[in-house]
TORBAMAR-160933 format. One record per residue: residue in one letter; x, y, z of N, C-alpha, C, O, CB in turn. Coordinates in nm, 3 decimals, padded with zeros to 5 digits. Glycine has a CB too. Layout:
N
[rec "a"; [X; Y; Z]; [X; Y; Z]; [X; Y; Z]; [X; Y; Z]; [X; Y; Z]]
...
END
This chain:
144
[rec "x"; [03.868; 10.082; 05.135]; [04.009; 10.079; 05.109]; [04.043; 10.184; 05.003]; [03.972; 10.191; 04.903]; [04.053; 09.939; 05.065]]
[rec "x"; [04.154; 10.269; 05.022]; [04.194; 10.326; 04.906]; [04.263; 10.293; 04.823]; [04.238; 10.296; 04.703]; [04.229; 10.404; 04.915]]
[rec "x"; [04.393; 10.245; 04.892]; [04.512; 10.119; 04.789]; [04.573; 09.996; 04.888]; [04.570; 09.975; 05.009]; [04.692; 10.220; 04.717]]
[rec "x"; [04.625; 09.934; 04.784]; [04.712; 09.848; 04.853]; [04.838; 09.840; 04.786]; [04.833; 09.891; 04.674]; [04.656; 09.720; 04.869]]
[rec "x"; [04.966; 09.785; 04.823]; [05.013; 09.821; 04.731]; [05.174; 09.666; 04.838]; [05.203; 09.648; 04.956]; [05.015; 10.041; 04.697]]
[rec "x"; [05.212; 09.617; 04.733]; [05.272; 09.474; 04.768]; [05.418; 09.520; 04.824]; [05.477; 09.621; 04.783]; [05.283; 09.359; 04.620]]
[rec "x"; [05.472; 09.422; 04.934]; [05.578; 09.465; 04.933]; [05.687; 09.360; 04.984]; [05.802; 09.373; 05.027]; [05.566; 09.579; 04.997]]
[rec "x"; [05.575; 09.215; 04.954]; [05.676; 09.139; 04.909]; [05.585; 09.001; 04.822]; [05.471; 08.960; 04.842]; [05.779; 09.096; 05.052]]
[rec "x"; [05.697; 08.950; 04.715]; [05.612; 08.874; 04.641]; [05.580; 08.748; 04.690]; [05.658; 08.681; 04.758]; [05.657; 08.861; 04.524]]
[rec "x"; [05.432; 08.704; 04.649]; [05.487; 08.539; 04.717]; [05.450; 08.464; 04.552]; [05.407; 08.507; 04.445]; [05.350; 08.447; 04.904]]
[rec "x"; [05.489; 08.343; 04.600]; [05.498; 08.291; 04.423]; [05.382; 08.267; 04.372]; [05.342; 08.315; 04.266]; [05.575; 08.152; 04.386]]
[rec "x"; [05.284; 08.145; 04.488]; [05.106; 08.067; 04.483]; [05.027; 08.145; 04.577]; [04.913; 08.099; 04.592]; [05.088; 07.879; 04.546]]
[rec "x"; [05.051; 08.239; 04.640]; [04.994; 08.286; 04.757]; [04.982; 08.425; 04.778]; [05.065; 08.498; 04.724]; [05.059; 08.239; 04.856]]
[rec "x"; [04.882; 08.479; 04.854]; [04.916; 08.656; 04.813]; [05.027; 08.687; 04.865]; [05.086; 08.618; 04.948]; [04.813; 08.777; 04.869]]
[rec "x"; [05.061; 08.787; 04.824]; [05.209; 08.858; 04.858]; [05.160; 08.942; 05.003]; [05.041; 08.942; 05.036]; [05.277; 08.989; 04.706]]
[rec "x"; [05.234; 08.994; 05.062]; [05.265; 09.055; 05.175]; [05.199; 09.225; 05.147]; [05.220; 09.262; 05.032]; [05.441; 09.036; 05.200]]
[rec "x"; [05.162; 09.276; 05.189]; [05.088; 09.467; 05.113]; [05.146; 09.549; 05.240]; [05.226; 09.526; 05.331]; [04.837; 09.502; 05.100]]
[rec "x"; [05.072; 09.647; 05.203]; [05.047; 09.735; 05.296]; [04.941; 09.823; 05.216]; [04.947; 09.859; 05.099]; [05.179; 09.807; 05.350]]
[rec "x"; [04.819; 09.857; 05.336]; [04.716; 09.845; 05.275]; [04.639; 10.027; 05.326]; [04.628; 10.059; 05.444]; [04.637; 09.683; 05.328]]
[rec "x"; [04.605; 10.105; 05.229]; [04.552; 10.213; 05.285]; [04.361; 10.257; 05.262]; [04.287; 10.288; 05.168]; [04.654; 10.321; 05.222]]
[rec "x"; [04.348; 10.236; 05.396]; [04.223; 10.269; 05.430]; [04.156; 10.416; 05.473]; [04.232; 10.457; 05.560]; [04.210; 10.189; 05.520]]
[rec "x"; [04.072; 10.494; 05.458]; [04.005; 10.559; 05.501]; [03.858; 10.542; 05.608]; [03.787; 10.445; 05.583]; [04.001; 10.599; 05.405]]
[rec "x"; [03.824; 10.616; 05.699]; [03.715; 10.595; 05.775]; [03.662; 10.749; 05.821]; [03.750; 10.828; 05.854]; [03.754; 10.495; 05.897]]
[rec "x"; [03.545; 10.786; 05.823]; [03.451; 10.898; 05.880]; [03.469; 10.888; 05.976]; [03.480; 10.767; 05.994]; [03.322; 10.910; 05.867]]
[rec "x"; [03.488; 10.959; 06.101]; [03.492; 10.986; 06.244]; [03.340; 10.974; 06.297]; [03.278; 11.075; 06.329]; [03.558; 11.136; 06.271]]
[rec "x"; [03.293; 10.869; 06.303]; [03.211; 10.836; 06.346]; [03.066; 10.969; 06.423]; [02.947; 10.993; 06.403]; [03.290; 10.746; 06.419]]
[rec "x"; [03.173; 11.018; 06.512]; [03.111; 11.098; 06.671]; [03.147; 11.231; 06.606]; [03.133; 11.316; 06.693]; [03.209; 11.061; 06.861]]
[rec "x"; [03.187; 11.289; 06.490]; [03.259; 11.401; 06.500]; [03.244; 11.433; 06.315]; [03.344; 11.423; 06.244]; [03.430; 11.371; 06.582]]
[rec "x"; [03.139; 11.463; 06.271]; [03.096; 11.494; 06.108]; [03.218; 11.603; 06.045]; [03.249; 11.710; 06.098]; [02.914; 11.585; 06.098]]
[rec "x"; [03.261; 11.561; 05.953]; [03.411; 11.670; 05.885]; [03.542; 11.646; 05.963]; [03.609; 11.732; 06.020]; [03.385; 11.863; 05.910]]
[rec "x"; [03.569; 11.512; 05.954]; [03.661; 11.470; 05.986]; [03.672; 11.291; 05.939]; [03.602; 11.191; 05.957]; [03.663; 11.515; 06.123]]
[rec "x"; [03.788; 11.320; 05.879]; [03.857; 11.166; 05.777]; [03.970; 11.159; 05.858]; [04.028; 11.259; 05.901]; [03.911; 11.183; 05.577]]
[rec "x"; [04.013; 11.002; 05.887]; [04.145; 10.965; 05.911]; [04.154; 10.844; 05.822]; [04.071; 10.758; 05.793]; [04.180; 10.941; 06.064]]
[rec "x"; [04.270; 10.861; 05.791]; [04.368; 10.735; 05.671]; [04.477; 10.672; 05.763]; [04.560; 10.738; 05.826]; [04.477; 10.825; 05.509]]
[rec "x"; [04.466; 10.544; 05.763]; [04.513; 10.488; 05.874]; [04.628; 10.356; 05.714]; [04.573; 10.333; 05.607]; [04.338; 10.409; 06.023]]
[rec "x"; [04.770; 10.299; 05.743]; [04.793; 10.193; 05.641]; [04.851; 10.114; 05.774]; [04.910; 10.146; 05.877]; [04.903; 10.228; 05.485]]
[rec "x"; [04.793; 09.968; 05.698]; [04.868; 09.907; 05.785]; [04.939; 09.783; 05.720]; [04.905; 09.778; 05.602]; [04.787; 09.875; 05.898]]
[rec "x"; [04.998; 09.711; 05.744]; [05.070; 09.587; 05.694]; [04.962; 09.448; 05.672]; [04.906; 09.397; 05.770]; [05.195; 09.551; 05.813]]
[rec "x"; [04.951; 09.417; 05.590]; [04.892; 09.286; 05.563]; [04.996; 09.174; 05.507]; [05.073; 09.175; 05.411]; [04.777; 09.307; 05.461]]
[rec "x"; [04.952; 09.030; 05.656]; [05.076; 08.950; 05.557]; [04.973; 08.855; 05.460]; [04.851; 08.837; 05.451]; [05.212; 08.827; 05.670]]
[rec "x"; [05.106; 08.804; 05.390]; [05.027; 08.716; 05.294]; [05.064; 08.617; 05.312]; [05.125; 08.612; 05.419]; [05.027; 08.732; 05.166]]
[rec "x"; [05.058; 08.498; 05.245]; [05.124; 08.368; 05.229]; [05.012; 08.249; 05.251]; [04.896; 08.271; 05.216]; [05.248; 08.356; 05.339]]
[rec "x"; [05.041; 08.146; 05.299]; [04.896; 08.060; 05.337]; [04.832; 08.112; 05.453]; [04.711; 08.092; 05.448]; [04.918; 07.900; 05.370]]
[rec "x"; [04.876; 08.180; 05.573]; [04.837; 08.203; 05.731]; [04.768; 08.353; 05.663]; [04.647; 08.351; 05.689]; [05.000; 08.215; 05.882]]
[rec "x"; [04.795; 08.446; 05.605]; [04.710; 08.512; 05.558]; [04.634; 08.520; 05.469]; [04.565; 08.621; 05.461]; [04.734; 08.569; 05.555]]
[rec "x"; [04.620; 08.409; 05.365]; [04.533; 08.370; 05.319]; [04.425; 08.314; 05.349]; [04.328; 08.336; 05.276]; [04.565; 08.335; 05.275]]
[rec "x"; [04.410; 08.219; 05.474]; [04.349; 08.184; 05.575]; [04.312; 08.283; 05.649]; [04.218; 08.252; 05.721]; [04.407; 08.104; 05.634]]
[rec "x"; [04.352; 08.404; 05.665]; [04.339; 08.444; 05.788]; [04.354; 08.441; 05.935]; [04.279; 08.487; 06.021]; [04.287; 08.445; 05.783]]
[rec "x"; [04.474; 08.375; 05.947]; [04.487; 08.309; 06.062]; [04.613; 08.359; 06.110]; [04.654; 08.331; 06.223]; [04.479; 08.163; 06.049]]
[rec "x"; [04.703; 08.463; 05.994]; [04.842; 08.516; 06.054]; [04.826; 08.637; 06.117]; [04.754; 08.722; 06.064]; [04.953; 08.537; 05.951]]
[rec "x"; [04.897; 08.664; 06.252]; [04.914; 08.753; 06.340]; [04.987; 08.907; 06.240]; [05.095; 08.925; 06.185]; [05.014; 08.674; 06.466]]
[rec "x"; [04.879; 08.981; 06.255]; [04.943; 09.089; 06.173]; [05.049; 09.197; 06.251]; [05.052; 09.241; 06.366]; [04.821; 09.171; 06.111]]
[rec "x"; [05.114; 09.213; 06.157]; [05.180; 09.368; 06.279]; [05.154; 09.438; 06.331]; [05.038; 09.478; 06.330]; [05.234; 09.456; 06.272]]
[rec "x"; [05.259; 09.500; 06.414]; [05.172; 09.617; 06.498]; [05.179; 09.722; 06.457]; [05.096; 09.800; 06.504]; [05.198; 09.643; 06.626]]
[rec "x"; [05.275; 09.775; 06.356]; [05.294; 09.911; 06.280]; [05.189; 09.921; 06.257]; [05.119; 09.821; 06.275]; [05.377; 09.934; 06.165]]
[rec "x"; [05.122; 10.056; 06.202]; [04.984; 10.165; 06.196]; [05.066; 10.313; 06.181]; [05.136; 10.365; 06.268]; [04.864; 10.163; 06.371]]
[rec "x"; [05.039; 10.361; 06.055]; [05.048; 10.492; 06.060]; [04.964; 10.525; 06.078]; [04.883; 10.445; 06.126]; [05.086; 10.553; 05.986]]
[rec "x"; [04.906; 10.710; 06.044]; [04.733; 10.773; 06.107]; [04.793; 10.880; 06.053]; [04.902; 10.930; 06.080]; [04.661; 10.783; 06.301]]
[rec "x"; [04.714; 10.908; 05.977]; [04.676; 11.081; 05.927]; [04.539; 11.161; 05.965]; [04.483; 11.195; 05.861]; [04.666; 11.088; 05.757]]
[rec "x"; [04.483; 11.192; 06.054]; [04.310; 11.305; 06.032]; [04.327; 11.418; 05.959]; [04.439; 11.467; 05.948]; [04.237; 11.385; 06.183]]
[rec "x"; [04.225; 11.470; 05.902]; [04.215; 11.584; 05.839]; [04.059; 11.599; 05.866]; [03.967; 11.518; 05.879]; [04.271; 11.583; 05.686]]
[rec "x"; [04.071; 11.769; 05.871]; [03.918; 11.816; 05.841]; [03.897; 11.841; 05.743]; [03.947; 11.936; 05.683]; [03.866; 11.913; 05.893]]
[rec "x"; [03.785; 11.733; 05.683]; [03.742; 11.778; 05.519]; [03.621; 11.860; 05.501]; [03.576; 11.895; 05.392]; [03.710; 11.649; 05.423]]
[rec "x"; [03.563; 11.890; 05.635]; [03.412; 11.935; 05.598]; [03.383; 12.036; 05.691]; [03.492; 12.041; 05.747]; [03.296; 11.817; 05.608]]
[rec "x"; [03.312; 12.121; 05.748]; [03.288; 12.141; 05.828]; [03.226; 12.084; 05.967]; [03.118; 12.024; 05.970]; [03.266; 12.191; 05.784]]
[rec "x"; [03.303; 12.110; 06.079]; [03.321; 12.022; 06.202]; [03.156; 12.023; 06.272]; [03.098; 12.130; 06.288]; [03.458; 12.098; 06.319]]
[rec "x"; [03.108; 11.924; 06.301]; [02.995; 11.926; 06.405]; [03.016; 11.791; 06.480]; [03.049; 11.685; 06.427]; [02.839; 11.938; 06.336]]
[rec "x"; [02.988; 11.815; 06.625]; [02.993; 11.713; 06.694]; [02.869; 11.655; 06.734]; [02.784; 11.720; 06.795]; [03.064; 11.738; 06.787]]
[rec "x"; [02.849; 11.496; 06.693]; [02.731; 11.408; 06.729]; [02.680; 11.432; 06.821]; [02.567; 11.478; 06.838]; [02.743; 11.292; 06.743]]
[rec "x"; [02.791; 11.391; 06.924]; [02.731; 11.385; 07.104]; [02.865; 11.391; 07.153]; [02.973; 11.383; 07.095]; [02.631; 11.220; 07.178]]
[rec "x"; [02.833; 11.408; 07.281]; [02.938; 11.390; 07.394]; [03.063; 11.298; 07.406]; [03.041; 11.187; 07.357]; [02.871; 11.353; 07.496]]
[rec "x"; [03.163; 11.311; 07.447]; [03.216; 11.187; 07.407]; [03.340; 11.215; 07.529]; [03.361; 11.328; 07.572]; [03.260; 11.169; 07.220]]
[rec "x"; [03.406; 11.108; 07.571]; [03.497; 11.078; 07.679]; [03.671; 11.099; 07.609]; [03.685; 11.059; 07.493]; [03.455; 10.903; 07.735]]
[rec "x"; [03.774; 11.151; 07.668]; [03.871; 11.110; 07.674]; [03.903; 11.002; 07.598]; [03.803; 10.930; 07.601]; [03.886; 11.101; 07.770]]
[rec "x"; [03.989; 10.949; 07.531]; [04.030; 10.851; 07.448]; [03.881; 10.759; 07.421]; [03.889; 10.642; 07.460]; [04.163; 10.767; 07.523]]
[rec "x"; [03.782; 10.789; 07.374]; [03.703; 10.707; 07.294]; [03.733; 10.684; 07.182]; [03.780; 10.759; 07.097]; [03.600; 10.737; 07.285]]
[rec "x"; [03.688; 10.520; 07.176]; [03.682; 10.454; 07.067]; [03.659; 10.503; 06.950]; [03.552; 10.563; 06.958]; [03.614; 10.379; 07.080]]
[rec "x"; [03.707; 10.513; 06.831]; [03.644; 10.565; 06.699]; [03.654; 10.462; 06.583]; [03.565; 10.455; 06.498]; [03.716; 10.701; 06.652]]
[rec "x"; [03.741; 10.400; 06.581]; [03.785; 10.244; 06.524]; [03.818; 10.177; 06.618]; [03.890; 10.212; 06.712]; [03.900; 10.226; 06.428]]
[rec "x"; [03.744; 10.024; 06.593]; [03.874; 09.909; 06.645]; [03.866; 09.784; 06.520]; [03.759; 09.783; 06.458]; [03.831; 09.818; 06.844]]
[rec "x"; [03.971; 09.678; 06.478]; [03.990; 09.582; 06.397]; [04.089; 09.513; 06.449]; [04.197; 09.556; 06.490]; [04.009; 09.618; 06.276]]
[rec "x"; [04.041; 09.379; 06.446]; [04.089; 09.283; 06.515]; [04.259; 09.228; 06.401]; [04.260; 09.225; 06.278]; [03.938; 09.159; 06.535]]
[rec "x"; [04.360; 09.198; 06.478]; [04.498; 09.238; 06.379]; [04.513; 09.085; 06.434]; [04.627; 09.048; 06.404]; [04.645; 09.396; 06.420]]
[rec "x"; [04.452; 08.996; 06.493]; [04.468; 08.838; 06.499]; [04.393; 08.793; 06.487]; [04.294; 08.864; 06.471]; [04.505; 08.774; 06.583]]
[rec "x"; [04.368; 08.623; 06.484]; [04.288; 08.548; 06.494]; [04.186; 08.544; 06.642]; [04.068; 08.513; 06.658]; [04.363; 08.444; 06.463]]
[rec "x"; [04.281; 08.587; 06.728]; [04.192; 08.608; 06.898]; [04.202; 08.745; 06.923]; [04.130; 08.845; 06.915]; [04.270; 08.523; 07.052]]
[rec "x"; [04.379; 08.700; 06.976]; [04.367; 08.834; 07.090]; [04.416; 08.970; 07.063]; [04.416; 09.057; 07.149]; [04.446; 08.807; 07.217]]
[rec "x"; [04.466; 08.991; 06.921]; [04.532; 09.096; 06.886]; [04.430; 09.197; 06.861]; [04.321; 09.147; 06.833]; [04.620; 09.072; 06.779]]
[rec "x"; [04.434; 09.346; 06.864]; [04.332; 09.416; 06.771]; [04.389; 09.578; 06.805]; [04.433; 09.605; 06.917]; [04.142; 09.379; 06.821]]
[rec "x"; [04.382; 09.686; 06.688]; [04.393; 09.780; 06.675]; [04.302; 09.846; 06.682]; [04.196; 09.807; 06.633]; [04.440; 09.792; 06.611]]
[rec "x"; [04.316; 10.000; 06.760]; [04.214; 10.039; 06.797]; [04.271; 10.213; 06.739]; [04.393; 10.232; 06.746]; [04.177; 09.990; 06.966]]
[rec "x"; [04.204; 10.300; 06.698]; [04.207; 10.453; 06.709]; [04.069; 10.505; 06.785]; [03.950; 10.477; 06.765]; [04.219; 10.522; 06.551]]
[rec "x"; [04.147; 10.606; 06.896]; [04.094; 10.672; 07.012]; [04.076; 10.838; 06.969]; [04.109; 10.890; 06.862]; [04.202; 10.646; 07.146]]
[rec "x"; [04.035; 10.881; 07.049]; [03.985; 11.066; 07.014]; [04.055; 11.137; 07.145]; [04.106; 11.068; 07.233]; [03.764; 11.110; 07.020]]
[rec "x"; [04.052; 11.244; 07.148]; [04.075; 11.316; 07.255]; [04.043; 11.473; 07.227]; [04.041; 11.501; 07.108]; [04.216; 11.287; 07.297]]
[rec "x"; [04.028; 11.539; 07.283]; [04.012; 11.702; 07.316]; [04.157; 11.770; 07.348]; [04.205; 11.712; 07.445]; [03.908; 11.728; 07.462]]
[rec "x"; [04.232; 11.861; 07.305]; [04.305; 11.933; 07.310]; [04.244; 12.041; 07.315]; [04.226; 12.122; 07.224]; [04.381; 11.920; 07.238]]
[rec "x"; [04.189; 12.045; 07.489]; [04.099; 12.214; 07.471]; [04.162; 12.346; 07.456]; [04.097; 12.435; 07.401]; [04.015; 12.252; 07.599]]
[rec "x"; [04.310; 12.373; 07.509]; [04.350; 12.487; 07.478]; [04.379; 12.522; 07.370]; [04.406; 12.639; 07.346]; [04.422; 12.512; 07.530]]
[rec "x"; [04.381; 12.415; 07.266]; [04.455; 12.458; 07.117]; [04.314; 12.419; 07.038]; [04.316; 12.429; 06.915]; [04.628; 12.346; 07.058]]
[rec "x"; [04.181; 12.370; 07.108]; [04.083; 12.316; 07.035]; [04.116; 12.259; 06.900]; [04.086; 12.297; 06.786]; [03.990; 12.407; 07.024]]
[rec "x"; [04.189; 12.153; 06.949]; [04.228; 12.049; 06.814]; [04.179; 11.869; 06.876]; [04.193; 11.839; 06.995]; [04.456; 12.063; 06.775]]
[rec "x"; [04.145; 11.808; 06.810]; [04.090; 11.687; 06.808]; [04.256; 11.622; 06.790]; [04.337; 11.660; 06.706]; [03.957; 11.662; 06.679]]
[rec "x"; [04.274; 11.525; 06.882]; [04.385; 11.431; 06.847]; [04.331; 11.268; 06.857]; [04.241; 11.217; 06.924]; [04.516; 11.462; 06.958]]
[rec "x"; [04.416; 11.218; 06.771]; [04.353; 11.097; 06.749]; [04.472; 10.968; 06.761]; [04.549; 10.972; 06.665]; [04.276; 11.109; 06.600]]
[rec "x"; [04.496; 10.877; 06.840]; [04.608; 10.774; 06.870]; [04.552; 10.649; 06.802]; [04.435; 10.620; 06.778]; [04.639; 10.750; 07.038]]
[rec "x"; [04.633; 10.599; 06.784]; [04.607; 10.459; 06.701]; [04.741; 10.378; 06.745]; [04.856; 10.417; 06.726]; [04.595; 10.482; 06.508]]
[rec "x"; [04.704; 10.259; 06.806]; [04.762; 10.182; 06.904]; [04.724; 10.008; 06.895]; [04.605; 09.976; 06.892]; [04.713; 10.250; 07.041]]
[rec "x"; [04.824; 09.910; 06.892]; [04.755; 09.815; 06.938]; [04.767; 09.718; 07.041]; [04.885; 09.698; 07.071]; [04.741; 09.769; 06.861]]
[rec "x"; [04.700; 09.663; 07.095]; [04.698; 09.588; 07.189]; [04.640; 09.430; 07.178]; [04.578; 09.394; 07.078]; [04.635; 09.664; 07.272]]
[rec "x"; [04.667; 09.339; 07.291]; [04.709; 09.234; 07.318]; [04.593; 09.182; 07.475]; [04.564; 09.268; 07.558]; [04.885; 09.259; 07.333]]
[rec "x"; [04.549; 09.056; 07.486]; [04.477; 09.030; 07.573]; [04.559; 09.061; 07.725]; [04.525; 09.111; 07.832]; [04.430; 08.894; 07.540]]
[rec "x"; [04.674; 09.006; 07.676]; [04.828; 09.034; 07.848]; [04.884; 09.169; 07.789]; [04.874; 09.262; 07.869]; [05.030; 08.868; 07.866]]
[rec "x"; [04.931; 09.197; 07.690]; [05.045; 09.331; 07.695]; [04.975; 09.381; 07.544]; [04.885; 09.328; 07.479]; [05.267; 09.280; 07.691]]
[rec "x"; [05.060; 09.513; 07.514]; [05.016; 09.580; 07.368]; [05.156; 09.610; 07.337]; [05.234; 09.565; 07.420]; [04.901; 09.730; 07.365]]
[rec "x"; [05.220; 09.686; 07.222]; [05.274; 09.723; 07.176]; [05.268; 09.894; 07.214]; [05.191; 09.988; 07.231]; [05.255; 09.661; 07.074]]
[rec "x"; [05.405; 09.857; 07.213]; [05.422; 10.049; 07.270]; [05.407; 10.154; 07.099]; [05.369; 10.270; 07.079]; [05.665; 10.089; 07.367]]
[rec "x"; [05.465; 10.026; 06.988]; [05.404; 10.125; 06.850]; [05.266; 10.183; 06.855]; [05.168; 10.141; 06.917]; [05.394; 10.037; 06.708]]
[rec "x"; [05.283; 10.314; 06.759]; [05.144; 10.407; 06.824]; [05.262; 10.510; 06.698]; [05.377; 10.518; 06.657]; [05.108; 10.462; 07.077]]
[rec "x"; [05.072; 10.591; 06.683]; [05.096; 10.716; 06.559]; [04.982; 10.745; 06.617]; [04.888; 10.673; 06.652]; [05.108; 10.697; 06.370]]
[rec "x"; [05.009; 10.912; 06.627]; [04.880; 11.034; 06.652]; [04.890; 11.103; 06.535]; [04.984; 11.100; 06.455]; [04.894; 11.152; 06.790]]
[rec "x"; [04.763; 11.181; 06.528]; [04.739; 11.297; 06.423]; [04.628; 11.389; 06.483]; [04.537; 11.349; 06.555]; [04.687; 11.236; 06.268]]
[rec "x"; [04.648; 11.518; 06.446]; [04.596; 11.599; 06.526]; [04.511; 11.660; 06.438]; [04.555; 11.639; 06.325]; [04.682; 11.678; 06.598]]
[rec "x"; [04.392; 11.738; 06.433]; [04.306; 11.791; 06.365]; [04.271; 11.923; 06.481]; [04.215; 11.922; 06.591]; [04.187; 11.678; 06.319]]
[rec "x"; [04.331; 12.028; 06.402]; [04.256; 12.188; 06.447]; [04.159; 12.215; 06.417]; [04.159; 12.228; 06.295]; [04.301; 12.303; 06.409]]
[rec "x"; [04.028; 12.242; 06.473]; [03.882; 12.274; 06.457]; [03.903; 12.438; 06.402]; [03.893; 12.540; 06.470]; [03.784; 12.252; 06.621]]
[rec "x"; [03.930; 12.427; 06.281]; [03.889; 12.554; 06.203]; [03.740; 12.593; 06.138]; [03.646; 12.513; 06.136]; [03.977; 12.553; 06.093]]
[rec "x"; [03.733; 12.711; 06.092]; [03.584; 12.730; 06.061]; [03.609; 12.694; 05.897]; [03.705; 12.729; 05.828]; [03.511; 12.906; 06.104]]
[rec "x"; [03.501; 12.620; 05.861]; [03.504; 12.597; 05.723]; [03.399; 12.701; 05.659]; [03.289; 12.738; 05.701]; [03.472; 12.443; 05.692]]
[rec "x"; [03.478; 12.739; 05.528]; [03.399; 12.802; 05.419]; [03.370; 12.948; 05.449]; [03.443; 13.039; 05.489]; [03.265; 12.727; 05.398]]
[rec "x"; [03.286; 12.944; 05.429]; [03.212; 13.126; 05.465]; [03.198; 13.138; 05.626]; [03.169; 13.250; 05.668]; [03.008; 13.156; 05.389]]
[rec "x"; [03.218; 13.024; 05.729]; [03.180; 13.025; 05.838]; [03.345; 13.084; 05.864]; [03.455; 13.081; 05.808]; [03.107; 12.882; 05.900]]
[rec "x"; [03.249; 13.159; 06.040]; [03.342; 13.271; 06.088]; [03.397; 13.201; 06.234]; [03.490; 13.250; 06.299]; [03.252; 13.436; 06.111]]
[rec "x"; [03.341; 13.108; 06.264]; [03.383; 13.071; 06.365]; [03.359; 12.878; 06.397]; [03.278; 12.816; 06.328]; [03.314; 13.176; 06.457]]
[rec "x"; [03.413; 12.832; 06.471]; [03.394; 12.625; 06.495]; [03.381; 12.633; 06.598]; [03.396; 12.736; 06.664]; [03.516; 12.495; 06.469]]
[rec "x"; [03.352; 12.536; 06.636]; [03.254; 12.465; 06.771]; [03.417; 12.480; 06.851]; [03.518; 12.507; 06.785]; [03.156; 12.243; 06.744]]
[rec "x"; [03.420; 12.461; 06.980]; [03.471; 12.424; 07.080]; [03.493; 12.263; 07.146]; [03.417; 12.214; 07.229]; [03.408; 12.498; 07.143]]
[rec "x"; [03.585; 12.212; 07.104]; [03.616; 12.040; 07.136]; [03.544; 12.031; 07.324]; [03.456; 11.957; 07.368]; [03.859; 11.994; 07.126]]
[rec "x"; [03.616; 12.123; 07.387]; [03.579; 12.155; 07.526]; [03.430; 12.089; 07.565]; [03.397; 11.999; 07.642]; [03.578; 12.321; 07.543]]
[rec "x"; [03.339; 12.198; 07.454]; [03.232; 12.171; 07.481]; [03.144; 12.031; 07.521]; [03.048; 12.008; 07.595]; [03.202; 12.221; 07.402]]
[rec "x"; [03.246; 11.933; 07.416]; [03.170; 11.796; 07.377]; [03.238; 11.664; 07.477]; [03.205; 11.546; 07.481]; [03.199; 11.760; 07.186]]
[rec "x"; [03.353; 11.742; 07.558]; [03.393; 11.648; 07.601]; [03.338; 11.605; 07.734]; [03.321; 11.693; 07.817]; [03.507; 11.663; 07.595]]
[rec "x"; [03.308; 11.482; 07.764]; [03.282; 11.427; 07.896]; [03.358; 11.485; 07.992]; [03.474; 11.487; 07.950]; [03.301; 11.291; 07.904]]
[rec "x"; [03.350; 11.529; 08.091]; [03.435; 11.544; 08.207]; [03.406; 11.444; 08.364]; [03.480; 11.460; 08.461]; [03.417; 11.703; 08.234]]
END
């Protein structure tokens, strides 16, 4: 977590946040996304048992220089966290933008019957870091 930060009080119970996280791109080394999302509070989130929202912002950035793990498909998984007690859960996906060789990344959530059409992308351009003259090709790594 990086912060949290309240945005509504409760009197005996935690207050309501919104909460900012960071995560490594798992499949894809030199690349951070900061994702905030809403946390409620009160007794059902104190428990853990209240249905969280579906809002999700998403920022990626390349912090490092880019290398890719392995291969990877069209909207693969890179996060998922469960936003209910069952059936709710948020997920951020990857993708290849081969003509502009930029990594885009959706963050979305969904529902066991339906999802929420809320959704935030962020895009990451595969530049060369540092003294390097040239970056890998997204193309290359993607499943076809």
């Amino acid at each position: 977590m990086v912060m949290k930060k309240s945005t509504v009080w409760k009197m005996l119970t935690p207050d309501d946040k919104l909460a900012t996280y960071a995560l490594d791109d798992p499949g894809v080394a030199g690349v951070a996304c900061f994702y905030t999302v809403p946390e409620r509070g009160g007794v059902k989130g104190m428990f853990g048992v209240a249905e969280e929202r579906s809002e999700v912002s998403l920022a990626c950035r390349q912090v490092g220089p880019i290398s890719f793990k392995e291969k990877f498909e069209q909207g693969s998984v890179v996060f998922r966290q469960s936003r209910s007690l069952i059936f709710k859960k948020m997920q951020i996906v990857r993708g290849c933008d081969a003509k502009r060789n930029t990594l885009v990344y959706l963050v979305y959530t969904d529902r066991l019957i339906e999802g929420s059409p809320q959704n935030s992308t962020s895009a990451v351009p595969i530049m060369p870091w540092g003294a390097a003259t040239d970056a890998p090709k997204c193309a290359n790594w993607v499943d076809k």
